[in-house]
C-alpha positions in Angstrom: 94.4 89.8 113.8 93.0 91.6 110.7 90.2 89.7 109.0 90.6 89.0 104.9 88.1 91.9 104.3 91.0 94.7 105.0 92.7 95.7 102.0 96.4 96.7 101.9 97.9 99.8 102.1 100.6 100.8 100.5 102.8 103.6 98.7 105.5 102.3 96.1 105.2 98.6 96.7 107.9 96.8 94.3 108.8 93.1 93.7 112.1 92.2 91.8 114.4 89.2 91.4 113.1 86.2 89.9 110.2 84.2 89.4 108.7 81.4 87.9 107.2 82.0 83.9 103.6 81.2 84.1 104.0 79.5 80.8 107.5 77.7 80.8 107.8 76.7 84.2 111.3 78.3 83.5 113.0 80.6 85.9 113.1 84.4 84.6 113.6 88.0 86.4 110.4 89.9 87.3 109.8 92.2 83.8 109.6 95.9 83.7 106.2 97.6 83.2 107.6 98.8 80.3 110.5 99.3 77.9 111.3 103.0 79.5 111.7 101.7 83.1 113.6 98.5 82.1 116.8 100.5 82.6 116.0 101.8 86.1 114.5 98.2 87.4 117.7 96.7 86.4 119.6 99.5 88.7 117.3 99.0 91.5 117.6 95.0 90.9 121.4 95.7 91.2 121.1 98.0 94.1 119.1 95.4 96.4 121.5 93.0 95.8 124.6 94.8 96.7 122.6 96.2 99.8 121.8 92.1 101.2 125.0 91.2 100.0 127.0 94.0 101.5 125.0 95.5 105.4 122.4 93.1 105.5 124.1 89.3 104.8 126.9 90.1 106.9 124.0 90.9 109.8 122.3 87.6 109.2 125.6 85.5 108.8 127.1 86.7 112.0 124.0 86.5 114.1 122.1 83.3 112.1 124.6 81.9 110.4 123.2 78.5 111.8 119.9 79.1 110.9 120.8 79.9 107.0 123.5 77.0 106.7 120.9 74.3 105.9 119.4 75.9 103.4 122.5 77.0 101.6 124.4 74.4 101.8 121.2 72.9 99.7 121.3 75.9 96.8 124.9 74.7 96.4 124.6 71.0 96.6 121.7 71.5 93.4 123.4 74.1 91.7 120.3 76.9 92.1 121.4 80.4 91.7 119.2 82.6 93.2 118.4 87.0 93.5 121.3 87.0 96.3 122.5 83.3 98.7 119.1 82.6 99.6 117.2 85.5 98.4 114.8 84.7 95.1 112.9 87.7 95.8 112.9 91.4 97.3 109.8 93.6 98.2 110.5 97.3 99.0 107.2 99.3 100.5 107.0 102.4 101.6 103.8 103.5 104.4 102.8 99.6 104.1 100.8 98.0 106.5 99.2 94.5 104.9 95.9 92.4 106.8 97.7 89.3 108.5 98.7 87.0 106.6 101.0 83.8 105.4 103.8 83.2 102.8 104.4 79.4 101.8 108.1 80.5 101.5 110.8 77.6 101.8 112.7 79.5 104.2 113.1 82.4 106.9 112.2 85.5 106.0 114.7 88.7 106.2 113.1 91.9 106.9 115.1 95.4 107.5 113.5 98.5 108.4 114.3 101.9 107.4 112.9 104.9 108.8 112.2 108.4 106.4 111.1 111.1 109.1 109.9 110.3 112.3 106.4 109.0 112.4 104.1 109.6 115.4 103.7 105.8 116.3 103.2 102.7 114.9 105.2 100.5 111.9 106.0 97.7 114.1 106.1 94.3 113.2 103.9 92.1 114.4 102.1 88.2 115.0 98.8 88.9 115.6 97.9 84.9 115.7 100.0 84.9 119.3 99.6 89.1 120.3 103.4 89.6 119.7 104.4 92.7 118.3 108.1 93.8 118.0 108.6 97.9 117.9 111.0 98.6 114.8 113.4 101.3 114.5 116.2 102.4 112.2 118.1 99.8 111.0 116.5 96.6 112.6 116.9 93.2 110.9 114.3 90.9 112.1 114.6 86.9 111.0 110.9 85.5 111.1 109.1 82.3 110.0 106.7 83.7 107.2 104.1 80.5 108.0 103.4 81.8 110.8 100.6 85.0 110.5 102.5 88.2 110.4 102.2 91.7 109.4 103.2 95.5 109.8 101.1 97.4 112.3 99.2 100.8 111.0 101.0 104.4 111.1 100.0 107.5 112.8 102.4 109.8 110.5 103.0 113.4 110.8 100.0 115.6 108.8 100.9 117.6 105.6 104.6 115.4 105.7 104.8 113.5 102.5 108.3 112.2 104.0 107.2 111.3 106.9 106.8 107.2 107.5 108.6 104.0 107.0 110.6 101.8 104.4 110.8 97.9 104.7 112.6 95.7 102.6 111.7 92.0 103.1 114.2 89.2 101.3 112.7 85.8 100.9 112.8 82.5 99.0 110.1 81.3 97.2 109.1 77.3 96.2 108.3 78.3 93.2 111.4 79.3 92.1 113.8 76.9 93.5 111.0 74.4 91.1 112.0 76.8 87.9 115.7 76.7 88.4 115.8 72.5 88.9 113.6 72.3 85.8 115.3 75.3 83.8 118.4 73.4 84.3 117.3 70.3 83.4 116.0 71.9 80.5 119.7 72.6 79.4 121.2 70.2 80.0 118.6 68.7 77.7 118.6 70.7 75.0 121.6 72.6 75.3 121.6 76.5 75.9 119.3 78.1 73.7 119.9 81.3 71.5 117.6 84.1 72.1 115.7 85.3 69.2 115.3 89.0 69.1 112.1 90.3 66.1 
């Protein structure tokens, strides 16, 4: 198990869906950088979605439909609309292989791995807390515990092959923004729905 001294690596990591305002409390989506990529973040927001809701959900449903019902059947009972069903958040990462480590997510964790070109070994997915690692290919959906220590094993990629390596997309839930959609509801139906002022 990697020790907190090992830094990530990584090529085009990206976070989208929503989160919790540092200020507000209030739920929000993740912002563009700036006002030039807004229009492409919003596509690839879009483009996530209809990927877990389209190949990936059915996957989950069918396999672990038991395993999700708790937790939606919750989200519906409260009234919390989330990224996707359960999903608050997505992470994309290309050639990403993270120190071990632990997400206080509320739920499971879905994580689906894509391959570019072949790479030479490596890019599995593994808990090094209990020496269990599971070899991902193509297409895998893998349904983990995220407290538990986990993380993607290193890469021996092909030389000179910019292509050449692996894409994972992980969907999760996260506490803190079930918390900002309670309180951004309560919020309206306090106040009322607020109009947006544009300067």
């Amino acid at each position: 198990m990697r020790g907190k001294d090992v830094a990530n690596v990584c090529l085009n990591f990206v976070v989208t869906g929503l989160k919790q305002d540092l200020n507000t409390k209030l739920k929000m989506s993740h912002s563009p950088k700036n006002h030039k990529s807004a229009l492409l973040e919003m596509e690839m927001r879009s483009k996530l979605r209809g990927i877990f809701m389209k190949h990936v959900y059915p996957i989950v449903r069918n396999e672990f439909g038991w395993l999700f019902e708790p937790i939606n059947s919750w989200l519906e009972m409260n009234k919390v609309v989330l990224h996707a069903y359960f999903v608050s958040g997505v992470t994309a990462r290309k050639l990403f292989w993270p120190r071990s480590n632990i997400d206080h997510d509320v739920w499971f964790t879905v994580l689906v791995c894509l391959d570019g070109r072949d790479i030479l070994g490596g890019g599995d997915f593994g808990f090094g807390s209990v020496g269990h690692v599971l070899q991902c290919k193509y297409g895998d959906v893998i349904v983990y515990n995220p407290t538990h220590s986990h993380g993607t094993t290193e890469f021996d990629l092909h030389p000179n092959d910019p292509e050449s390596g692996r894409l994972f997309f992980a969907f999760f839930v996260k506490k803190n923004v079930l918390h900002a959609d309670l309180l951004s509801q309560a919020m309206v139906n306090r106040v009322g729905v607020q109009a947006i002022k544009l300067s």
